[in-house]
C-alpha positions as CSV (number, residue, x, y, z in Angstrom):
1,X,4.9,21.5,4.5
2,X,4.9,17.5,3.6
3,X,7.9,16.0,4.9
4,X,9.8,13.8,1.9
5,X,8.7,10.8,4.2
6,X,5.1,11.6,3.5
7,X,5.9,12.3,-0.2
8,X,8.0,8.8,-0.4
9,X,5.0,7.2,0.9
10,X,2.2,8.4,-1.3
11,X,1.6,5.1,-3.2
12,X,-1.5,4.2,-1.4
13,X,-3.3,6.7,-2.2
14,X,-2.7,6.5,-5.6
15,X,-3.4,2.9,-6.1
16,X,-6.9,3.2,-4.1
17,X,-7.7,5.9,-6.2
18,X,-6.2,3.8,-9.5
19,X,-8.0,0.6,-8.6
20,X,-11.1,2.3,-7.9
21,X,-11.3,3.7,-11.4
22,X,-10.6,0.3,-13.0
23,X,-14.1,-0.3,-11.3
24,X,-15.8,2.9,-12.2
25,X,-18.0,1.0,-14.5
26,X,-19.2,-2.1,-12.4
27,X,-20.1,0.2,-9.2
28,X,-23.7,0.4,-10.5
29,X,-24.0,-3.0,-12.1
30,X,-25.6,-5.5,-9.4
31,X,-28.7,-5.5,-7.9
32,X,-27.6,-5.6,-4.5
33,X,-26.0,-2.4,-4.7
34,X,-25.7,-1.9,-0.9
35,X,-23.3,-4.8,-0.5
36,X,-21.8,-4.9,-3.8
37,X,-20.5,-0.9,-3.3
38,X,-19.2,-1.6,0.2
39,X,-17.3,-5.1,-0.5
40,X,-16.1,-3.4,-3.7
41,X,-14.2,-0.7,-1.7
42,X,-13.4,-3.1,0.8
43,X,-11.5,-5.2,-1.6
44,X,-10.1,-2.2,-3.7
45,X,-8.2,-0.5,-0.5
46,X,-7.3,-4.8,0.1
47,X,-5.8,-4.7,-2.8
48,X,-4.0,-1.0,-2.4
49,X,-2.4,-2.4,0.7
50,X,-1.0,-5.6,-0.4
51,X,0.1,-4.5,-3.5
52,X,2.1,-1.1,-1.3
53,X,3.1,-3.1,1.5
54,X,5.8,-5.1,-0.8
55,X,7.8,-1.5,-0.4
56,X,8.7,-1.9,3.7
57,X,10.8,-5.1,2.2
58,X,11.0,-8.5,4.4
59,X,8.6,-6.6,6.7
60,X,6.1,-6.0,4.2
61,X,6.4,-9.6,2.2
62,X,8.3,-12.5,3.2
63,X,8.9,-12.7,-1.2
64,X,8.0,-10.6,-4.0
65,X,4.5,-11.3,-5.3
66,X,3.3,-10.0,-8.7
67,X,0.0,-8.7,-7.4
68,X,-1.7,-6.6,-10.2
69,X,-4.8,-5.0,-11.4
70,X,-5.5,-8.4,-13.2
71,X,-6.6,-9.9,-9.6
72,X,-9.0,-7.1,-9.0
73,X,-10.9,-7.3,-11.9
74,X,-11.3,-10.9,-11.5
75,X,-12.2,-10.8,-7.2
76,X,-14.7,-7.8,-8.9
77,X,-16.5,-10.3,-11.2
78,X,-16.3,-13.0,-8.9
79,X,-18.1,-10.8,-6.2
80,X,-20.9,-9.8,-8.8
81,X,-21.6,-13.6,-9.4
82,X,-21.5,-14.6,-5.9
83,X,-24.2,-11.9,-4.7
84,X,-26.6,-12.2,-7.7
85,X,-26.6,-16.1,-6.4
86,X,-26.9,-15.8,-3.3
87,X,-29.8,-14.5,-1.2
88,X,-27.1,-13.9,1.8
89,X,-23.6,-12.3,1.5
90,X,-21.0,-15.6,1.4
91,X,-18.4,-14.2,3.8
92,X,-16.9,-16.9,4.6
93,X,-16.5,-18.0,0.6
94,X,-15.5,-14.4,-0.6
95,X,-12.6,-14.2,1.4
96,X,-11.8,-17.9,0.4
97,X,-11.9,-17.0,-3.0
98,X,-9.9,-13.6,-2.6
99,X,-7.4,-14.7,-0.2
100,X,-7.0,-18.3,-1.3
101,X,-7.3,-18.2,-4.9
102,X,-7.3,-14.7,-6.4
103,X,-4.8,-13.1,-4.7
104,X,-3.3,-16.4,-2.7
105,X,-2.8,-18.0,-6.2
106,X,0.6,-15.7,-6.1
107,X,1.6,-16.2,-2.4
108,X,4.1,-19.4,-2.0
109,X,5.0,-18.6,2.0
110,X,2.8,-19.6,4.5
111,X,3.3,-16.6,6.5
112,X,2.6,-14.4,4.2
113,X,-0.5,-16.4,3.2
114,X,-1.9,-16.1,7.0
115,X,-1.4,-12.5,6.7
116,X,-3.4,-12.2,3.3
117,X,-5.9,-14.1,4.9
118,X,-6.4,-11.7,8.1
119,X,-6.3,-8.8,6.2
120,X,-9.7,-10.4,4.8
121,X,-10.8,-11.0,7.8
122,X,-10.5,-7.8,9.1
123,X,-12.0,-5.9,6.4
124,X,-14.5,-8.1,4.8
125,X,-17.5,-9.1,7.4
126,X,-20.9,-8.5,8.2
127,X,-20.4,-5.5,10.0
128,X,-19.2,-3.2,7.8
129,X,-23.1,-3.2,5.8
130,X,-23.6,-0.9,9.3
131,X,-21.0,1.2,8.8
132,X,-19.4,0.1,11.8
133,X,-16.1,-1.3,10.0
134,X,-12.5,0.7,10.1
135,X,-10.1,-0.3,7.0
136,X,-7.7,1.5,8.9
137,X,-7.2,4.1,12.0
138,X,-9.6,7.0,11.3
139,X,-11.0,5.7,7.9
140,X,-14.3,3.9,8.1
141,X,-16.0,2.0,5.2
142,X,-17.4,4.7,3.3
143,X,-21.3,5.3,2.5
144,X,-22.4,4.1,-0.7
145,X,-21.3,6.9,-3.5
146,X,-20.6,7.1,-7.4
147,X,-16.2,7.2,-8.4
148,X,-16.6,11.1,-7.8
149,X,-17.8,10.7,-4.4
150,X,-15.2,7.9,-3.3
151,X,-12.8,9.9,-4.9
152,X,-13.7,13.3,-2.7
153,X,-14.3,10.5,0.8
154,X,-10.3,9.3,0.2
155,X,-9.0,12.9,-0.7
156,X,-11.1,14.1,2.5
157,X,-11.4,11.1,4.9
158,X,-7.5,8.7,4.1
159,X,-5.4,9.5,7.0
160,X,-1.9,10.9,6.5
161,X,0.4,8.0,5.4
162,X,2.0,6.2,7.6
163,X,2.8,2.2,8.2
164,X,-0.7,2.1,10.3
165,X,-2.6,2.2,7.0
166,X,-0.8,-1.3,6.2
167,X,-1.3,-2.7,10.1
168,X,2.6,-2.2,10.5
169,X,4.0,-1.0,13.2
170,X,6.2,2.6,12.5
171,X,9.1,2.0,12.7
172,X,8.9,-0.4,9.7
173,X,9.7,3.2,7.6
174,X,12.9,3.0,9.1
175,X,14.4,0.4,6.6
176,X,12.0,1.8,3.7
177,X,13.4,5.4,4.4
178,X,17.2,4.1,4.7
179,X,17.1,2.0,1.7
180,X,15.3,4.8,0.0
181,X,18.5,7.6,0.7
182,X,21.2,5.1,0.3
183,X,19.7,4.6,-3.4
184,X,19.8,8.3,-3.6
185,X,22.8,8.9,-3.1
186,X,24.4,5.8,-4.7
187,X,22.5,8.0,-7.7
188,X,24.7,11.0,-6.9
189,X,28.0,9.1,-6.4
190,X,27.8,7.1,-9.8
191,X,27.0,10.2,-11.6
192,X,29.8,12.2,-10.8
193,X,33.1,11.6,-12.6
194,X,36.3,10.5,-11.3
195,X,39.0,12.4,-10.5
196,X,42.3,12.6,-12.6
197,X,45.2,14.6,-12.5
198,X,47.4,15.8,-9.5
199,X,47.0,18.5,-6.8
200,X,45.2,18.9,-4.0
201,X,43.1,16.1,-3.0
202,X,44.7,13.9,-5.9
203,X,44.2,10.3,-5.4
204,X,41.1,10.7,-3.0
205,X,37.7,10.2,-5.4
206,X,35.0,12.9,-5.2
207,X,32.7,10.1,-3.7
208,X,35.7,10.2,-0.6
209,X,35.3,13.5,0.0
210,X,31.7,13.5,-0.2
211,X,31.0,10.2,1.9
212,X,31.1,12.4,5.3
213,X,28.3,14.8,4.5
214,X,26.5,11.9,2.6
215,X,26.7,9.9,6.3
216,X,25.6,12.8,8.1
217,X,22.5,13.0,5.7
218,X,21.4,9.7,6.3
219,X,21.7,10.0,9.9
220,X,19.6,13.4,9.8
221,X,16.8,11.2,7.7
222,X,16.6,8.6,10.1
223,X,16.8,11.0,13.2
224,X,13.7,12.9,11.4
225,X,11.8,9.5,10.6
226,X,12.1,9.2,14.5
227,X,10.6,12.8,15.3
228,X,7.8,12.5,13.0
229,X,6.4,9.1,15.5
230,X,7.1,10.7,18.4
């Protein structure tokens, strides 16, 4: 059965999939279709992560950046253009361009800029045209397909979630999972209505009486993010 930490940490699947079908049209546009496919799902699952990773909090992002769908598009045509002009794949100027301009235009902390900037360097390089490149633990650049057959290679091939697709270590879930069930069940508490009236219990607020098992709850949730790395 998926735990509710697996089911809390669905995003990135969804935005690969999302940000791969904002591309759907431009797969089959460029000559170079070799490069263009595999730099193309390089940069989609770049963008999966950094937009995703903002969720783990300070660990994620040092600040909130309003990465969007906008910067995608843009790295996508700017990729086009690049290898149409040039008789060799620009590496080095690609990841400029992403990192520096497209995606670093938003970034305003150093730190997090250097960790933009090796994420490109980690999945952008000549190495993954041989199939040779890992975006993540168990997930290898995929072969050249259509959207249907990317689609089936991250349904079949993405790797449960878990902070290793981001290059975090686990226990950064910890504060994602905490902050997660304390908004829960500050949900629950401002729902309920106060208590009025005497008798038994007057005085003490149904959030009072609740608070112990509430505790107990969170505890159990951390205690189960442990199991579930162990």
């Amino acid at each position: 059965m998926e735990t509710y930490a697996q089911k809390a940490m669905n995003r990135i699947v969804y935005t690969l999939v999302r940000s791969l079908a904002s591309t759907a049209d431009t797969l089959e546009m460029c000559a170079r279709e070799t490069e263009f496919k595999s730099i193309l799902f390089a940069l989609c699952y770049f963008h999966a992560v950094v937009c995703e990773r903002r969720k783990f909090g300070a660990q994620g992002w040092n600040r909130v950046y309003p990465f969007n769908t906008g910067d995608l598009a843009i790295s996508v045509n700017v990729l086009y253009n690049y290898l149409e002009a040039n008789p060799k794949v620009p590496w080095e100027d690609l990841r400029y361009l992403f990192g520096e301009i497209m995606y670093g235009g938003h970034i305003t902390d150093d730190w997090d800029r250097r960790l933009d900037k090796t994420y490109l360097e980690v999945y952008m390089h000549s190495e993954m045209l041989d199939g040779e490149l890992f975006l993540a633990p168990g997930f290898p650049v995929p072969p050249n397909s259509d959207y249907k057959g990317y689609h089936q290679y991250i349904d079949e091939c993405l790797p449960p979630e878990s902070p290793y697709l981001y290059g975090l270590h686990p226990n950064a879930e910890i504060e994602f999972l905490t902050t997660t069930s304390e908004n829960l069940f500050r949900t629950v508490f401002e729902m309920q209505p106060r208590d009025s009236g005497a008798g038994v219990g007057a005085g003490v607020s149904k959030e009072e009486r609740v608070k112990p098992y509430w505790m107990k709850s969170l505890r159990n949730c951390q205690k189960n993010s442990t199991c579930l790395r162990s």
